[in-house]
C-alpha positions, 0 to 999 in steps of 0.5 A: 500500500502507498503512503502517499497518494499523488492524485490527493489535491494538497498545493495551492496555486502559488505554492506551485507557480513558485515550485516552477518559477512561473506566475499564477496566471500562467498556470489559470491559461494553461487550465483555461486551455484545458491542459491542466484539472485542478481540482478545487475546494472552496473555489481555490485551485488545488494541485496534486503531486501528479498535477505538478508532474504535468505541468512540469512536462507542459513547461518543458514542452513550452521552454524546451521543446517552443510548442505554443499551447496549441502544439501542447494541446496536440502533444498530450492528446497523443497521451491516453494517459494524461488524464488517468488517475494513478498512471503507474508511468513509463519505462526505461529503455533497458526494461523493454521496447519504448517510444523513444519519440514519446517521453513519459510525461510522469518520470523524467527520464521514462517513455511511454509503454508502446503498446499505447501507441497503435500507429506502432502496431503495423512497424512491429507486429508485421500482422497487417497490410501495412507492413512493408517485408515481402513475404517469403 
């Protein structure tokens, strides 16, 4: 059993825009743009643990990797996982075939399972018509 429950809505909205040295009216745009769910308690915005590693991976994509909101909005509707309560997060490359295009947003470090990643299937699996081997 986990001691902790990172979906438990515990930091308000200043605790947070100071963990990620941004202002709070950043994290309001990026939750009016449907990036981010906070939960709420008597109308104050409340942040998990998970919520923080999401917005963690929306300020990379926006400071790293220069997608504007809209390219966010793109990049983690490829996620199935985004809004997943408890998502147990992804792989290293040593543990198994990943996506190597598609870092885990949870875990640094991790990509996401590629079983989640049905376009995969015809590059992999070599089952459907999409494969590109001759057969024997």
């Amino acid at each position: 059993m986990a001691l902790v429950n990172d979906d438990l809505p515990l930091y308000n909205i200043g605790v947070v825009a100071e963990l990620l040295k941004v202002h709070p009216e950043t994290l309001r745009i990026w939750e009016k743009h449907n990036l981010i769910f906070p939960a709420r308690r008597n109308k104050q915005r409340l942040y998990s643990n998970n919520d923080v590693k999401r917005l963690q991976f929306i300020h990379y994509l926006i400071n790293e990797k220069g997608l504007n909101i809209a390219g966010v909005q793109q990049m983690i509707s490829l996620y199935p996982c985004w809004k997943i309560k408890n998502c147990p997060g992804g792989k290293r490359e040593q543990e198994g075939v990943v996506n190597k295009n598609k870092p885990c947003w949870k875990e640094q470090g991790t990509y996401c399972y590629v079983i989640e990643d049905k376009a995969d299937y015809c590059s992999t699996c070599g089952l459907c018509q999409g494969d590109n081997r001759k057969a024997e």
